[in-house]
FIBARO-904927 format. One record per residue: z, y, x of N, C-alpha, C, O in turn; residue in three letters. Coordinates in steps of 0.05 Angstrom, whole numbers, plus 5000, padded with zeros to 4 digits. Layout:
BEGIN
ZYXZYXZYXZYXAla ...
end
This chain:
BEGIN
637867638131640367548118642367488141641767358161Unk 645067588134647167528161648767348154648067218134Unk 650767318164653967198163655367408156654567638162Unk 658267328139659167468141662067458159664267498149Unk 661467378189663867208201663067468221660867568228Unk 667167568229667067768247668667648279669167408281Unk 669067778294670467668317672667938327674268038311Unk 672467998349673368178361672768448358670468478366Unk 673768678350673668868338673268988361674068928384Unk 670969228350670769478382672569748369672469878348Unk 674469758394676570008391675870258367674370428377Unk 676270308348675770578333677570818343677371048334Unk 678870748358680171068368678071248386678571488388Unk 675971138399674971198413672271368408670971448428Unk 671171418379669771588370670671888375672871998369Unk 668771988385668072238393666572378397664872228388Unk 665372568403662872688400661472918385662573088370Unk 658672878391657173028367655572898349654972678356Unk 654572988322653672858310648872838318647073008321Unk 648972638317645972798323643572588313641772688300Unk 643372338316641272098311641871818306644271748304Unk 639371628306639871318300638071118313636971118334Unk 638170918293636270678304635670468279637170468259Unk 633870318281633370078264630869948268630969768285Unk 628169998256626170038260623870168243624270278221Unk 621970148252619370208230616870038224615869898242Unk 615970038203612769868197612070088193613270268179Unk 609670078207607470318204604870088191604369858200Unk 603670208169601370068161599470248141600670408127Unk 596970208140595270378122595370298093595270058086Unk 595570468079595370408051592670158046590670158060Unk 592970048031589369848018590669817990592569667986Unk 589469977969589769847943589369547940588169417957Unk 590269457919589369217923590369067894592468947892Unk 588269087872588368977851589268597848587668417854Unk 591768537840591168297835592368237802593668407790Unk 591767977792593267957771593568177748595168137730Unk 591868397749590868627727593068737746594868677730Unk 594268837765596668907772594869127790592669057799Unk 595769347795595169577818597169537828599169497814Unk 597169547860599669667884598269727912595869757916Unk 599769747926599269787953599669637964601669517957Unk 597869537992598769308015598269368037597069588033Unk 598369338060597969358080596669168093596168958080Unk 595669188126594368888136595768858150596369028168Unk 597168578148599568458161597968378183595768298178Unk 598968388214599468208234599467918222600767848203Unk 597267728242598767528240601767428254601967568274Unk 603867278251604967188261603967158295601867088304Unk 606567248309605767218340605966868347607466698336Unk 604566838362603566488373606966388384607066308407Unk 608866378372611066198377611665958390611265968415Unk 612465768382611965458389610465308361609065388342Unk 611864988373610564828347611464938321612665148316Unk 610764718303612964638279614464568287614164398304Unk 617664678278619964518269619564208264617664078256Unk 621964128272621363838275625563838258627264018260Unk 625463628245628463588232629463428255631863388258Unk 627063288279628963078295630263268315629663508315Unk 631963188328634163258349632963238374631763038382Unk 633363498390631763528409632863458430635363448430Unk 631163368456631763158475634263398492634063638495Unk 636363228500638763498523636563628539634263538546Unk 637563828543636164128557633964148541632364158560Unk 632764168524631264198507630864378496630164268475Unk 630564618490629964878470629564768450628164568453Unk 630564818417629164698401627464848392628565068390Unk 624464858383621865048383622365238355623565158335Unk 621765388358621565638324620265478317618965288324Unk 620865618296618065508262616665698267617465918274Unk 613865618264610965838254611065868229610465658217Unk 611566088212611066088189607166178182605766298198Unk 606566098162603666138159603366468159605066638155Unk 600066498165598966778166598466838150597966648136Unk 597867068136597367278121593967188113592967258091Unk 592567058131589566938119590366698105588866608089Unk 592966568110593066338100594166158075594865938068Unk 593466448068594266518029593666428008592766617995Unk 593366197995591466047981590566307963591766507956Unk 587066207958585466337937586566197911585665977907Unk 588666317891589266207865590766327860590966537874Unk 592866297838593366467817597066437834598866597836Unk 596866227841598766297865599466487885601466627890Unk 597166437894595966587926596866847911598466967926Unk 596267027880596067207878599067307880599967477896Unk 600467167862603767247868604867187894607267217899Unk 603567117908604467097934604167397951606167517958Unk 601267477956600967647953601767877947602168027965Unk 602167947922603668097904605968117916606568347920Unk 608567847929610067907942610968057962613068187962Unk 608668027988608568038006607268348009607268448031Unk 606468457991605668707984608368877979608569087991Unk 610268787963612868917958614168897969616069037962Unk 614968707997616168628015615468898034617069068041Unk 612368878043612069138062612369448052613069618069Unk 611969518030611369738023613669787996612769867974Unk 615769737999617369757979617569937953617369897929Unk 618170167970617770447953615970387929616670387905Unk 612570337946610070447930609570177912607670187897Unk 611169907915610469687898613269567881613269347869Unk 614969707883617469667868618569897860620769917870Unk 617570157840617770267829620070207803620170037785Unk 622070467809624670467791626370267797628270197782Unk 625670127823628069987838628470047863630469937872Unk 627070187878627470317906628470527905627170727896Unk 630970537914633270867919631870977936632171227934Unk 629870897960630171087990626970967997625470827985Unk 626871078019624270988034623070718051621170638064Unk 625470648043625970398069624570108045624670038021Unk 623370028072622169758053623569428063625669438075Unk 622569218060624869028073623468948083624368738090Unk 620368978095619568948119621169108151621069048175Unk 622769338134623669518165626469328180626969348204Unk 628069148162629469088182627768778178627768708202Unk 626368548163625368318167622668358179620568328166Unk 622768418202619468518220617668278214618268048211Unk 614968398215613368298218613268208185613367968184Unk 613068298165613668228145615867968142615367788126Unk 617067968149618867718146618967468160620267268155Unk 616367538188615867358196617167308219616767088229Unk 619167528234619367518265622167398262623767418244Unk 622467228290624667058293626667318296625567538296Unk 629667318297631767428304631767658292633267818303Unk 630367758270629667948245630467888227630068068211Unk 632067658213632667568187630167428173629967428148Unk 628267328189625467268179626267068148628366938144Unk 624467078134623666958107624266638114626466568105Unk 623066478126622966228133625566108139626265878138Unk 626966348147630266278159631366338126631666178108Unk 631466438126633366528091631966328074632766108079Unk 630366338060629766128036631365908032632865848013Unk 630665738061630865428056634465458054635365238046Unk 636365638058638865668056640265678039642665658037Unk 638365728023640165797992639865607966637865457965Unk 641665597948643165687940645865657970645965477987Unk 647865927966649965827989651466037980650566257975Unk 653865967978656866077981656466357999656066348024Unk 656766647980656666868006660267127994660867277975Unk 661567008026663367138018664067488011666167618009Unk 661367538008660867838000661067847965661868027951Unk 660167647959659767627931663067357922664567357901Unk 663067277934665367077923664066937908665466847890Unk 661166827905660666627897658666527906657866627927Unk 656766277893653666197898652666367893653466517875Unk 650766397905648466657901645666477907645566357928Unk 643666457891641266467892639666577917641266667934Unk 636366617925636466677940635066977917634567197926Unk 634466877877634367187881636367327877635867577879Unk 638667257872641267417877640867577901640267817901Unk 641367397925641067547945639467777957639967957973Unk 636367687934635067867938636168207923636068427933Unk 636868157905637968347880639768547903639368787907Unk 641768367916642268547929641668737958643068917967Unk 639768647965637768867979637469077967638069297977Unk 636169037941635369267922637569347922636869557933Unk 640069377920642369527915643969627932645669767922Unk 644069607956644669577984643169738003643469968011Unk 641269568010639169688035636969828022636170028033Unk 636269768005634970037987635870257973634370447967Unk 638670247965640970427957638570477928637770707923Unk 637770257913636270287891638070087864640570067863Unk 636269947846636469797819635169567829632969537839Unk 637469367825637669027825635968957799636868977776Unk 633068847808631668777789632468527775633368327787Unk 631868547739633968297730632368127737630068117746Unk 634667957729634167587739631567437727631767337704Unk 628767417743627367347731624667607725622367547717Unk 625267837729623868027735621267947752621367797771Unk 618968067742616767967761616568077796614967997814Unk 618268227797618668357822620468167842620068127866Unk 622068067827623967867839621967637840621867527862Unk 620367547823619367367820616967267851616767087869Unk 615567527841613567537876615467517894616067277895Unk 616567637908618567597933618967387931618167247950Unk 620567227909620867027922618566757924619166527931Unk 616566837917613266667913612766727946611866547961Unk 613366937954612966927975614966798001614766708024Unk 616066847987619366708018619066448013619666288031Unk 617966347984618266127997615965917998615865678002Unk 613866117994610366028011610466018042608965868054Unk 612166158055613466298082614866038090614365958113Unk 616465908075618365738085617765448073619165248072Unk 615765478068614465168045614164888066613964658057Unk 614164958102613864708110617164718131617664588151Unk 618864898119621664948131623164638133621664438132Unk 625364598135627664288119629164488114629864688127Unk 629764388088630764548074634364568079634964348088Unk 636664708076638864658084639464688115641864668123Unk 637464728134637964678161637164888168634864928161Unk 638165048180638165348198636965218223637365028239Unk 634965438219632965398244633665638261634565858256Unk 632665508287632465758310631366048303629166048293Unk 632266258306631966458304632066568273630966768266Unk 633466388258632666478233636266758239638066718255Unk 635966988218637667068211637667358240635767508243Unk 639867348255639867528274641167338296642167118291Unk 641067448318641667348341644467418348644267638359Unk 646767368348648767528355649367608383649067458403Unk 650467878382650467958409653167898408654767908390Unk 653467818437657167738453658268078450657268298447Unk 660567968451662168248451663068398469664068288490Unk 662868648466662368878485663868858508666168798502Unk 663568878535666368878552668069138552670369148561Unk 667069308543668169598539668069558512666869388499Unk 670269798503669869778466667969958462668170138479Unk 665769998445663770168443664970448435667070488424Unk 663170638443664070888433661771108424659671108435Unk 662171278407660671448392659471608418657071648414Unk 660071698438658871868457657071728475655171848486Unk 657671388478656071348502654271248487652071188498Unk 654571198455651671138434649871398432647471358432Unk 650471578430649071798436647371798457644971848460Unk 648571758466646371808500643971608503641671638511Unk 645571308491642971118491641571098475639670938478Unk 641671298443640571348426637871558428635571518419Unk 639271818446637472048452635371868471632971888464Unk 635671738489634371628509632271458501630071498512Unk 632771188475631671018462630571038440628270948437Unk 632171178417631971218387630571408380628271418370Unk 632171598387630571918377627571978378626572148364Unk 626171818396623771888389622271808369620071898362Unk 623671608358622171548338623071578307621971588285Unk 625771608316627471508282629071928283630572008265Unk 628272088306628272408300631372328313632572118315Unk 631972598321634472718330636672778311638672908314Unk 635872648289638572698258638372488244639172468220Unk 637172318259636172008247634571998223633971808209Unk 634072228222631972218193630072118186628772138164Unk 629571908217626771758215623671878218623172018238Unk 622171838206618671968203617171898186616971658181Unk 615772068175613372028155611172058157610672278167Unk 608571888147606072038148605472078123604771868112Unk 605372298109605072358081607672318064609672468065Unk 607472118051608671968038609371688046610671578029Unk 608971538065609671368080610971348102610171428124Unk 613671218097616071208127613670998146612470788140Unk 613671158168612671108188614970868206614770638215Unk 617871148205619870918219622271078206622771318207Unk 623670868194625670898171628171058182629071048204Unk 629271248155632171388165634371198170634270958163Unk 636571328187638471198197641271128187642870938189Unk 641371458171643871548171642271758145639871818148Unk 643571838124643272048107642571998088642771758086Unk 641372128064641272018033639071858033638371748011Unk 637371808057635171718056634371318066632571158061Unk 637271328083637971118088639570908074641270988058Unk 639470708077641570448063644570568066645670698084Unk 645570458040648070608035650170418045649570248061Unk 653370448032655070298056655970148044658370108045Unk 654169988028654169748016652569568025652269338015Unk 651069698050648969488060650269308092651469428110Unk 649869128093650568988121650869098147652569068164Unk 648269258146646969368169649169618176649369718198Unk 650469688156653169918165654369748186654069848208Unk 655569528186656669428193656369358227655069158234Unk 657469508243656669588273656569228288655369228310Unk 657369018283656968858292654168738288652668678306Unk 653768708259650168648249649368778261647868688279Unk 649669068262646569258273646669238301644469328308Unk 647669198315648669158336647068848357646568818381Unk 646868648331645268458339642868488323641068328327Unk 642568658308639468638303637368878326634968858331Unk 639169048333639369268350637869188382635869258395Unk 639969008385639268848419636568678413635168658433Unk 635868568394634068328394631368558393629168508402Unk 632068828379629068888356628969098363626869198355Unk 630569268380630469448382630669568414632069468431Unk 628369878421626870018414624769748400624769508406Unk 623169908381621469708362618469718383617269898395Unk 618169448382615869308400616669198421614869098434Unk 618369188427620969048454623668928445625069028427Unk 623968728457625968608447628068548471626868568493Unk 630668498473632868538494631968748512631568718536Unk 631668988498630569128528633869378531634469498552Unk 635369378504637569418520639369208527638868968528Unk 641769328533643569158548646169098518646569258499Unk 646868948520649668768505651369118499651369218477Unk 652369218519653869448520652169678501653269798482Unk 649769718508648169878496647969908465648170098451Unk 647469578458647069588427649369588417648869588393Unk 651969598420654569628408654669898411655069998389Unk 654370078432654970328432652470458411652970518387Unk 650870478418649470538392649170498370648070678356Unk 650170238358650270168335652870288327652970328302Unk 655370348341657370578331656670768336658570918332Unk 653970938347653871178340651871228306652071418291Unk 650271018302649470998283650670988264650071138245Unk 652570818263654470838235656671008235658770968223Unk 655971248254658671418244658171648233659171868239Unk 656671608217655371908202655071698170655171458162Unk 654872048158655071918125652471788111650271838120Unk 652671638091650471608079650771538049653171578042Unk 649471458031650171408007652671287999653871168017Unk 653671287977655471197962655870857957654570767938Unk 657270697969657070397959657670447932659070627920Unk 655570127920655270187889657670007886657469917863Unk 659169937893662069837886663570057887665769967884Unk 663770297889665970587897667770507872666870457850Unk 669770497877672270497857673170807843674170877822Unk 672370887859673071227847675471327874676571547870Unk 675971217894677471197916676671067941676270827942Unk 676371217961675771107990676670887998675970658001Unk 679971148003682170828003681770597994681070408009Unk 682170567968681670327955679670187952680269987940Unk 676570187958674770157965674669987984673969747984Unk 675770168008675770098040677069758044676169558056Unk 679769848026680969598031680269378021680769178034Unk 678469327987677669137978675368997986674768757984Unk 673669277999670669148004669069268039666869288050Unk 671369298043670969418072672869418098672969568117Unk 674369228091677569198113676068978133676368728134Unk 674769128146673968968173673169228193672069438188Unk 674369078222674969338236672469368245672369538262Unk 669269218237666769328242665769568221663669688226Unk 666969618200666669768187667570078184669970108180Unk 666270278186667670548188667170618167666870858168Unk 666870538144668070718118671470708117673170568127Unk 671370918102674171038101675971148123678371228124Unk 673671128141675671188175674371578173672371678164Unk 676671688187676071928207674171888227674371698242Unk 672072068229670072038254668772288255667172388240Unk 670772408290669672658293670672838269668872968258Unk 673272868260674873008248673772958211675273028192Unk 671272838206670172768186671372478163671872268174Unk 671472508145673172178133669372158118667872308104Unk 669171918131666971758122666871598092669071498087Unk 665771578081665471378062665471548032665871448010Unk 664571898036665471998003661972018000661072147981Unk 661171968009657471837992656572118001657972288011Unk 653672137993652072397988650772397967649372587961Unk 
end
């Protein structure tokens, strides 16, 4: 879950290039059926949580002090009950989207690929950070939003799928789970690492050519040379970037400043800051300058589109890029 607060714009005149790949990440995991609740789906075997610090503490930490992450609980530490089961059940549709939220997933991508670790890793948008936040004012929506609002819009956005209704059992697990995840959180108080890390702004303005280069170098091996990502069978190995297969441009993650800090913290996947400040801005505008689905707000006009729900200069819908006008969907 991000902000929706922008700063200093990186130059758009400066796109150029060729078109060729991306970045984000991937969960790779083995299928395990896994009956609960008379329910069939698929799960995977989560990692526990990596060894962090303590608990969160609500007191105020001594000057020079780090204040410690939250541990959210492990994947063994699931109560046996009828709870435990929708919890479960959650955390099952959380990793494996596609194969446990059926006729609401547009694409391949599940919301374990940008909340790593199933929702558990700091500077990922982890679960424990979002819960305890909501209900909250999101100026994307112009109003309170729930946190399953918020969830709703994942499904419509970063899955480029169907916003399960209000109260849906799909909505229901997820959030049995976010907030089994965040059950010893304080509630209202943004914790360390919850959400993304933001990266400072570029000293150069980023550009489509020198994202390229740190893309071919970093990305492409994993997420393919057309950002198409990878599969094993039927399972995204490591999610598309860019194309009908990816989150459409109604999702955050278009937005070259978000990806940009989720980019530096998470990305290449299994390393974290391993590029540089400059790096993840330039790639994160080479990533978003290629097409991808249709925002489910489209007015029937770019233009008009652009300006109601996209007039921020981190956004390249409706812009020229590489002689191309972005934003007419696939």
């Amino acid at each position: 879950m991000t902000t929706d607060n922008h700063d200093t714009p990186p130059a758009q005149s400066s796109w150029s290039g060729a078109a060729s790949s991306a970045l984000i990440l991937g969960l790779a995991a083995l299928p395990l059926a896994l009956a609960i609740g008379g329910i069939l789906y698929s799960r995977p075997s989560t990692p526990d949580a990596p060894a962090v610090a303590a608990q969160s503490s609500t007191a105020t930490p001594a000057a020079g002090l780090v204040p410690a992450v939250f541990s959210p609980p492990g994947e063994r530490d699931i109560p046996d009950s009828k709870m435990g089961e929708w919890i479960q059940r959650g955390e099952a549709i959380f990793a494996r989207t596609p194969e446990n939220a059926v006729g609401f997933s547009g694409n391949s991508l599940s919301c374990a690929n940008c909340h790593i670790d199933a929702g558990r890793l700091k500077n990922a948008a982890p679960m424990w950070g979002a819960y305890p936040m909501y209900p909250a004012y999101r100026k994307k929506t112009d109003h309170v939003d729930t946190f399953a609002e918020r969830v709703r819009g994942c499904f419509m956005y970063s899955m480029n799928g169907t916003a399960p209704q209000d109260g849906h059992d799909i909505l229901v697990a997820v959030e049995a789970y976010a907030y089994w995840m965040a059950s010893k959180a304080p509630i209202g108080e943004k914790q360390p690492g919850a959400g993304f890390a933001k990266v400072p702004k570029p000293e150069q303005a980023p550009t489509f050519d020198a994202g390229q280069k740190v893309y071919t170098a970093n990305c492409a091996l994993c997420h393919g040379d057309q950002g198409q990502g990878q599969k094993s069978g039927k399972l995204t190995v490591f999610p598309a970037l860019w194309g009908k297969d990816s989150y459409n441009w109604g999702a955050g993650m278009h937005e070259i400043d978000k990806a940009a800090s989720f980019i530096k913290s998470n990305m290449p996947y299994g390393l974290h800051n391993a590029l540089s400040d400059q790096e993840a801005w330039d790639v994160a505008t080479f990533i978003n300058s290629f097409e991808r689905p249709q925002d489910p707000r489209f007015k029937g006009d770019v233009k008009q589109t652009r300006q109601q729900f996209h007039d921020s200069p981190y956004s390249t819908y409706g812009l020229e890029v590489n002689g191309k006008l972005l934003g007419v969907g696939l």
